[in-house]
SEKOLPA-114012 format. One record per residue (C-alpha): residue in one letter; x, y, z. Coordinates in steps of 0.5 Angstrom, whole numbers, padded with zeros to 4 digits, always signed. Layout:
BEGIN
aXYZ ...
//
This chain:
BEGIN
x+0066-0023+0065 x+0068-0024+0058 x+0074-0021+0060 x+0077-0026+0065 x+0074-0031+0061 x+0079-0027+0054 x+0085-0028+0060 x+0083-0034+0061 x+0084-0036+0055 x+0089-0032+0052 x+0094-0033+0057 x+0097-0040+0055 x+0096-0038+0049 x+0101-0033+0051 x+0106-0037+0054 x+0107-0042+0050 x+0109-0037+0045 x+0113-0034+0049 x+0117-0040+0050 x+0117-0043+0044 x+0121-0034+0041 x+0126-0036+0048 x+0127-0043+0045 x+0128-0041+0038 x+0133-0035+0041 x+0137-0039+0045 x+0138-0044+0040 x+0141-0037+0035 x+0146-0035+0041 x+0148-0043+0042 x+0149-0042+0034 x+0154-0035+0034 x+0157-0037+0039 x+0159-0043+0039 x+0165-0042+0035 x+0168-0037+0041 x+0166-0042+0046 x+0170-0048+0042 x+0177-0044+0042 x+0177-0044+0051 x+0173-0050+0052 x+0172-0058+0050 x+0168-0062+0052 x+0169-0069+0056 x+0164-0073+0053 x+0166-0078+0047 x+0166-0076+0041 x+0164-0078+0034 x+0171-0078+0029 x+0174-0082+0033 x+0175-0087+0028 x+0178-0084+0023 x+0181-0090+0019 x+0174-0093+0019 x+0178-0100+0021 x+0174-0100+0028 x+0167-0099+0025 x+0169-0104+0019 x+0170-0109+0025 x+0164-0108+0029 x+0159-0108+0023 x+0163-0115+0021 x+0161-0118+0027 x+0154-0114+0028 x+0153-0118+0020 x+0155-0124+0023 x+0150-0129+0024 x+0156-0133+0029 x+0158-0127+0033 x+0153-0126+0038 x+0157-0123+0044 x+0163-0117+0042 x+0168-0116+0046 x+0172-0108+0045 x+0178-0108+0049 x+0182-0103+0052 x+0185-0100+0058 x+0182-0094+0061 x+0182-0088+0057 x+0183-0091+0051 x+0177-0089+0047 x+0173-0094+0046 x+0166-0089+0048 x+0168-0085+0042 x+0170-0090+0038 x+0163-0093+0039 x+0159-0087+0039 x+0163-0087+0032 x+0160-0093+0029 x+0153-0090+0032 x+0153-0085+0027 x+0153-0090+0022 x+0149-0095+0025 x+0142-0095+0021 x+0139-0100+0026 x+0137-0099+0033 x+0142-0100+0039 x+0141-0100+0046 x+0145-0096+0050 x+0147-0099+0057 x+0152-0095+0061 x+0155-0096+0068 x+0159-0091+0069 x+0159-0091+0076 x+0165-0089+0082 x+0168-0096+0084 x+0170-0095+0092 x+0177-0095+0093 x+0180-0101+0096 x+0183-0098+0103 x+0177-0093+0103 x+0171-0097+0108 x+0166-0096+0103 x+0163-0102+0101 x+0163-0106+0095 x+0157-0104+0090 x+0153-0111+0090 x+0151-0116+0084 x+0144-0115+0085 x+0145-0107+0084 x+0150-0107+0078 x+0143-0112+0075 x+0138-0108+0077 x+0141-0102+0074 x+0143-0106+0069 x+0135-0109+0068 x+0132-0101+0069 x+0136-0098+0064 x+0134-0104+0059 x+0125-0102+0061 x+0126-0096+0063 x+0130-0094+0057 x+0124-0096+0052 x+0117-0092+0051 x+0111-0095+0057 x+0107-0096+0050 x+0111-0101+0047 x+0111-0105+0054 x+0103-0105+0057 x+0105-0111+0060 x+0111-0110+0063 x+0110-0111+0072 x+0115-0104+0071 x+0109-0099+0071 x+0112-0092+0070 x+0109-0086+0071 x+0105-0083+0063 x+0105-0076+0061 x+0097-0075+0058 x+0098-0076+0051 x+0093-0072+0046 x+0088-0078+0045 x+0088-0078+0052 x+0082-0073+0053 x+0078-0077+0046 x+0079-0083+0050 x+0076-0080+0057 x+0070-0077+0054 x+0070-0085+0051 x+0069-0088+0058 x+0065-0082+0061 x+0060-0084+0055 x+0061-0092+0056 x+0060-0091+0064 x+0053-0086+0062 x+0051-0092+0057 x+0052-0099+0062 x+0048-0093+0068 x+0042-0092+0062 x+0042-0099+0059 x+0041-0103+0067 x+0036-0097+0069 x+0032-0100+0063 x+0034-0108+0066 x+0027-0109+0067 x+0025-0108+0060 x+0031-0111+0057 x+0029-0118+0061 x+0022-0117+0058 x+0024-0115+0051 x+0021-0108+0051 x+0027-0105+0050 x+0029-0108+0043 x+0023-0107+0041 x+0021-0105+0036 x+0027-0107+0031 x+0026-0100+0027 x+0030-0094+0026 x+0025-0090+0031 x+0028-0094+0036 x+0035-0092+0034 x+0037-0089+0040 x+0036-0095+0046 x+0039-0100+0041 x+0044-0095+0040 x+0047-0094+0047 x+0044-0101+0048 x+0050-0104+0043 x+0055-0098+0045 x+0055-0100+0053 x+0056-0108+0050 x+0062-0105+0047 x+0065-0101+0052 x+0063-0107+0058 x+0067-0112+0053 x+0073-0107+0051 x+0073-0106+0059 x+0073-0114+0061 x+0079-0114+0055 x+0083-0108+0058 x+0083-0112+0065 x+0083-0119+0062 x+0090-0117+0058 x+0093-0113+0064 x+0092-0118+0069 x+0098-0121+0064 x+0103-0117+0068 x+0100-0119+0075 x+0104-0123+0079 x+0103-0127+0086 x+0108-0124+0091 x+0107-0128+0097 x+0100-0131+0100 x+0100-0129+0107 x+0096-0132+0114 x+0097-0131+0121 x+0103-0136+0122 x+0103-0138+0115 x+0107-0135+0109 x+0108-0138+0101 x+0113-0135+0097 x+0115-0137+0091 x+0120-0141+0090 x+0124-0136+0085 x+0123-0130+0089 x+0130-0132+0094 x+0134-0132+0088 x+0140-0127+0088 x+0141-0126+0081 x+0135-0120+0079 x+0137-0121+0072 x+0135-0129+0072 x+0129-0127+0076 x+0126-0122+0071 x+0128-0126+0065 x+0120-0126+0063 x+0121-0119+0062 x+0127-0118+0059 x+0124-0123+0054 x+0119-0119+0053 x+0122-0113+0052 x+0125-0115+0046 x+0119-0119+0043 x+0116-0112+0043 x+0121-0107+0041 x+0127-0107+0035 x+0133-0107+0039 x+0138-0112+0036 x+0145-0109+0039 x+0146-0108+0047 x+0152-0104+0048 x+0154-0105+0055 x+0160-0100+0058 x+0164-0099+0064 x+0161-0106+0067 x+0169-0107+0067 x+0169-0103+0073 x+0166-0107+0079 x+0171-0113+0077 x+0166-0119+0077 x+0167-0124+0071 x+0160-0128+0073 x+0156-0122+0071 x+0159-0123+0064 x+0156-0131+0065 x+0150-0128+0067 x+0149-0123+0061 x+0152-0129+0056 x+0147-0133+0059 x+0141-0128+0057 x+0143-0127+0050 x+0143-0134+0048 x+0136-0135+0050 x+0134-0128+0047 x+0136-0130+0041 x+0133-0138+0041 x+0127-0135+0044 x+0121-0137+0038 x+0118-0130+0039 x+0124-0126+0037 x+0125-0126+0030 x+0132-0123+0028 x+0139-0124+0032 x+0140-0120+0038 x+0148-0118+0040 x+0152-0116+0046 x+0157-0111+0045 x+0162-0110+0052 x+0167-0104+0052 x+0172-0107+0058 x+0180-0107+0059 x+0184-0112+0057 x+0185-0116+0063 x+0178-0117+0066 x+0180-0124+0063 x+0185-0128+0066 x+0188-0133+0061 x+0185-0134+0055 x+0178-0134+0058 x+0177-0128+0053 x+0176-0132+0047 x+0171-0137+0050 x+0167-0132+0052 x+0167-0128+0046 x+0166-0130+0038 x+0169-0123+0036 x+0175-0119+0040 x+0177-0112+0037 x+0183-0109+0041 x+0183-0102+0042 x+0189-0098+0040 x+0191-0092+0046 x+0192-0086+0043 x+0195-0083+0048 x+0199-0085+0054 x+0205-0083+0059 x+0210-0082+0053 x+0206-0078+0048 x+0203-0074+0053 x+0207-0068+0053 x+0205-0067+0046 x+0197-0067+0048 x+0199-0062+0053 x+0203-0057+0048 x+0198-0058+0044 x+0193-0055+0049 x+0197-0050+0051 x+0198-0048+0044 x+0190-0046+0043 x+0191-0042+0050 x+0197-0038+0047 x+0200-0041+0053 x+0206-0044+0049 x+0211-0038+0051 x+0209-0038+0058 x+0209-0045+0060 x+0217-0048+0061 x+0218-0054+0057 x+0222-0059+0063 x+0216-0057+0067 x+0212-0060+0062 x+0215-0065+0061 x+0216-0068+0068 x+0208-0068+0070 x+0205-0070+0064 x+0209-0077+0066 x+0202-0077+0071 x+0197-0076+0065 x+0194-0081+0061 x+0188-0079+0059 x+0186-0074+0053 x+0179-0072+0058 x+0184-0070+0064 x+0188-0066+0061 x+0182-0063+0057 x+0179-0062+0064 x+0185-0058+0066 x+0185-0053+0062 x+0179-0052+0062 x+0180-0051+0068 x+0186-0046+0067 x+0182-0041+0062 x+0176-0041+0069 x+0182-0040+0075 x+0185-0036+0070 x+0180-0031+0068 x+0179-0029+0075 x+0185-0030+0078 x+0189-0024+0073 x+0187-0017+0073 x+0186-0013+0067 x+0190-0018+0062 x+0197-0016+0066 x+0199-0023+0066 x+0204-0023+0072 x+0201-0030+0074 x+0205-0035+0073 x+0202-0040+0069 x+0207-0047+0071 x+0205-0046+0078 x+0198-0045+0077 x+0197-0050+0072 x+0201-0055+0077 x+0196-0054+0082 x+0190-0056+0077 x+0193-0061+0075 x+0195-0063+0083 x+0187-0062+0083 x+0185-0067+0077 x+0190-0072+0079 x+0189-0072+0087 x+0182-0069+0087 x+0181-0072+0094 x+0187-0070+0097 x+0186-0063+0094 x+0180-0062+0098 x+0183-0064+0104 x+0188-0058+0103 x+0182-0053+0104 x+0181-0056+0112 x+0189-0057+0113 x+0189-0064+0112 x+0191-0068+0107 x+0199-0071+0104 x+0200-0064+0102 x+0198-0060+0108 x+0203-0064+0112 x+0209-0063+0107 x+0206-0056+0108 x+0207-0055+0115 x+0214-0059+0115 x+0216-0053+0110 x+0221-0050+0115 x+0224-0056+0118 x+0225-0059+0111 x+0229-0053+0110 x+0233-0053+0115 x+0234-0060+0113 x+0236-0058+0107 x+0241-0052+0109 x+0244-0056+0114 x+0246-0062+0109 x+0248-0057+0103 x+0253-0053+0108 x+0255-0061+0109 x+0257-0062+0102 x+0259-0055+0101 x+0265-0056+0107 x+0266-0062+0104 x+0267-0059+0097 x+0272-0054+0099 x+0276-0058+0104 x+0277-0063+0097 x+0279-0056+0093 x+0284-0054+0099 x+0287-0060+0098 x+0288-0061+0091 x+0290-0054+0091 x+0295-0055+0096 x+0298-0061+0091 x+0298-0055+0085 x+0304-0051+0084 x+0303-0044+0088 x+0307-0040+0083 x+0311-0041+0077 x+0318-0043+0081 x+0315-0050+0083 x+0312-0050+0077 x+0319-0051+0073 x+0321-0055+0079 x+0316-0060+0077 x+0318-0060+0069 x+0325-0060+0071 x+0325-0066+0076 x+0323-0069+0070 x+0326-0067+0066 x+0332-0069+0070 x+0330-0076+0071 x+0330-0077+0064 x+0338-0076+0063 x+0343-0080+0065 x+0348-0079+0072 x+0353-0075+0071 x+0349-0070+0067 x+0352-0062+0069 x+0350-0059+0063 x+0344-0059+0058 x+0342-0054+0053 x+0337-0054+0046 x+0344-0054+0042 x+0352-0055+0044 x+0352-0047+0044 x+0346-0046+0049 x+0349-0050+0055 x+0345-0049+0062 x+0347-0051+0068 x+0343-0057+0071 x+0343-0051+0078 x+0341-0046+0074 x+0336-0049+0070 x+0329-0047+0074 x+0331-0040+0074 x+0335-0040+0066 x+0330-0036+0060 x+0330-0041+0056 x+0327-0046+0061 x+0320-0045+0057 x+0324-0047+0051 x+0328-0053+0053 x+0321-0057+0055 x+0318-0056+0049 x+0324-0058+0045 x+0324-0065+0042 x+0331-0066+0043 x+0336-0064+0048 x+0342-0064+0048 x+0347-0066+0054 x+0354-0065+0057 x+0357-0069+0063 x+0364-0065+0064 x+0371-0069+0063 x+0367-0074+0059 x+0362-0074+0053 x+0355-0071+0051 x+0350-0072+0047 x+0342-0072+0045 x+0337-0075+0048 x+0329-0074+0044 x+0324-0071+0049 x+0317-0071+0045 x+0313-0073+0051 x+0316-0069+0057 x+0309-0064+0058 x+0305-0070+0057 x+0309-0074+0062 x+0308-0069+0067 x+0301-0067+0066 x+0296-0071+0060 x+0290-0066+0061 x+0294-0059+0061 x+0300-0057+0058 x+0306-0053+0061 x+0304-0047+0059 x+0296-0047+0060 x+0298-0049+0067 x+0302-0043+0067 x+0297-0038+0065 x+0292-0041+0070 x+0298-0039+0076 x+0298-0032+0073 x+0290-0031+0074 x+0290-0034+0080 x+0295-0029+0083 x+0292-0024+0079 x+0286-0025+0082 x+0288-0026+0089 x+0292-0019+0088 x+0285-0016+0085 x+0281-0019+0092 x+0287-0015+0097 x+0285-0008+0093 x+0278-0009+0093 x+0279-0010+0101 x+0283-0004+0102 x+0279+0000+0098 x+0273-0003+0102 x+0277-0002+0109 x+0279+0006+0106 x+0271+0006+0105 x+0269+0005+0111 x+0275+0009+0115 x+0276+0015+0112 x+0282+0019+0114 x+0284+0027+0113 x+0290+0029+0109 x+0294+0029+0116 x+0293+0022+0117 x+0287+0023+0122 x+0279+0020+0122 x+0274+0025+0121 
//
């Protein structure tokens, strides 16, 4: 018996020590190796050193200090930070704030998915606000929440069992109560009766007090007969912020909150829940049980407001700069790649090219993230023969299309249907290519069919210019009087290549006169981009390169038919 009872005992005792050794242990685990972990993985939540100039924190904390601003606008597009740059100003925030997130997936537009409602975005605007708070501070609040037992809980049940023992033992004695014996005598040795004679008082007024002070909370929902129901006539509103106004006034009568930040309510693209809030604070703050100035931070984009609107709606605007966008996010990207040791590996065009469809510093940390854990299990003993470019255009398929990408594992999607087409689409692309290919040679042929096949017709060229230039008559033309070459003989004569490059030439028309005529621009005359003798070099290749395709396919040929020293097949 003692036994069970020492095991009884002993064994909570046990397991809460247990508990509190594993607690202690895992945060020493956390603490080591929280160093490794940070160099493969970041996390995605908002960070606190956002605002490292202090110039945003400076602008929130002037507008909070402001007896004029009630109302703050922090605009930005998507991804631009302002969760972090709040979560910036919080850290030095020393008075309490409110936090209000509506960081919920809008339905796409051709989706079929319904709108999300007004009356949903306030009511999870309402229980973020009550629920958010401690259910001490707010006994009277109609929100009843479930209470964990306090440690005065079982001080405050013995009070009642004790209380319930008093009213049953003072109405036993009811008959001498009403004819006064129970009173008397009015001495310390009828201490007891008149002991538990007060307690019961006590208890039963302290009782009818609780129950008096709870019925605050009460409200009448309807009144129902047979054919016949009353309701009351704010209970058809649409607005459930307007509706349990009461409440929201109450919640700031009984806590300290004097900032509200609400994000992401920019989301569901409806201007009249802002009306709705700005309606609110400025009956909190004109409320005579709220002694101090309660302000509202929104977190939107930039064009929730059309026109200027913004500015009537809101006392105090502070613009969010973006620190990344679709032109510097190739440098986010390298710089992810560089902490994976992946900078070698990954090509830098490709990089440059996919990082136009990110703009969002949690994505691309998303996706390499995801890299280090696709990677881990998809190589092998560190052998790195996976390609990295491809792996990572997957993820980041995967992150940007995320919808699409799992469509791909049933066979569905854009991408499974370009997947299936794959053959046709090469074909297609091989035909096109031949196209172009034949196209390509025909215009070759026929350029090369306007060349000079060899180095006669290439003198030929330069000397019908050459002869253009002289006058009729002309028999003889040389580079001087000694050196006379026959205007017959001039393609065919040695010193061609010399007379063309001369800058004058010398002419003889026989039985007549002779004379000199300047020849500066003949080779250019003929062709601007080359000169005679570059032209010439290219003819000497080119026949020397198709003497060395008529080799290698004799030799070819004497390859596959070998021959005897008699002349005759093996």
């Amino acid at each position: 018996m003692d036994e069970l009872f020492m095991k009884k005992n002993l064994l909570p005792l046990i397991r809460m020590l247990a508990n509190s050794l594993n607690s202690v242990l895992s945060w020493l685990e956390a603490k080591d190796g929280s160093t490794d972990i940070h160099t493969k993985f970041l996390d995605l939540a908002p960070t606190d050193k956002a605002d490292n100039a202090g110039v945003y924190s400076e602008a929130i904390l002037f507008a909070t200090n402001n007896a004029k601003v009630s109302n703050i606008a922090l605009t930005g597009p998507y991804g631009s930070g302002k969760s972090s740059i709040i979560q910036s100003f919080l850290k030095n925030y020393r008075r309490p704030a409110l936090h209000i997130s509506l960081a919920t997936f809008v339905p796409e537009t051709n989706s079929g998915e319904e709108k999300v409602s007004r009356q949903e975005i306030e009511r999870s605007i309402l229980q973020q606000m009550l629920y958010g708070a401690d259910a001490n501070k707010l006994p009277l609040s109609r929100f009843k929440r479930i209470q964990s037992p306090s440690f005065w809980s079982i001080f405050k049940s013995l009070y009642i069992t004790l209380g319930i023992l008093a009213l049953f033992f003072v109405f036993s004695k009811r008959l001498d109560i009403i004819s006064g014996k129970f009173f008397t005598p009015l001495a310390f040795s009828n201490g007891f009766n008149l002991g538990i004679g007060t307690f019961a008082i006590m208890f039963l007024w302290m009782a009818l007090h609780h129950f008096y002070v709870a019925s605050f909370g009460l409200s009448l929902k309807s009144v129902s007969l047979k054919d016949v129901e009353i309701r009351p006539a704010h209970d058809d509103q649409t607005s459930i912020l307007n509706r349990h106004l009461d409440e929201i006034l109450y919640f700031f009568q009984s806590t300290d909150y004097d900032l509200v930040i609400i994000e992401d309510l920019d989301r569901f693209n409806d201007s009249e829940i802002f009306v709705t809030l700005r309606e609110i604070n400025s009956l909190v703050n004109e409320n005579a049980g709220i002694n101090r100035t309660v302000r509202f931070l929104y977190a939107l984009r930039d064009d929730m407001f059309v026109n200027t609107d913004r500015t009537k709606f809101f006392e105090f605007i502070i613009p969010v700069i973006p620190i990344i966008n679709t032109s510097n996010s190739i440098d986010m990207v390298l710089k992810q790649g560089r902490r994976l040791a992946l900078d070698e590996r990954l090509d830098r065009q490709f990089l440059r090219e996919v990082s136009r469809y990110l703009n969002d510093l949690r994505l691309i940390n998303n996706i390499f993230n995801e890299y280090t854990i696709y990677a881990a299990n998809l190589e092998t003993d560190g052998d790195n023969l996976l390609d990295a470019n491809k792996l990572l255009a997957i993820l980041i398929y995967k992150n940007v299309y995320p919808r699409d990408f799992e469509r791909l594992h049933r066979d569905e999607g854009n991408l499974a249907e370009i997947l299936k087409h794959q053959h046709k689409l090469i074909r297609q692309g091989e035909t096109r290519y031949r196209k172009e290919i034949e196209e390509l040679e025909k215009i070759i042929e026929i350029s090369e069919r306007q060349t000079p096949l060899d180095l006669r017709e290439l003198r030929q060229v330069y000397a019908m210019v050459l002869i253009e230039k002289l006058p009729a008559g002309v028999a003889n033309v040389g580079i001087d009087r000694n050196t006379l070459i026959s205007l017959t003989q001039l393609v065919s004569s040695d010193a061609f290549e010399q007379l063309i490059v001369a800058p004058r030439i010398y002419w003889h028309i026989p039985n007549n006169n002779s004379s000199w005529i300047d020849n500066p621009n003949l080779q250019s005359e003929v062709d601007s981009q080359k000169s005679y003798f570059q032209r010439k070099e290219e003819i000497e290749n080119k026949q020397s390169d198709k003497k060395n395709r008529i080799l290698k396919k004799n030799s070819r040929s004497q390859i596959k038919n070998p021959t005897t020293p008699s002349g005759k097949a093996k």
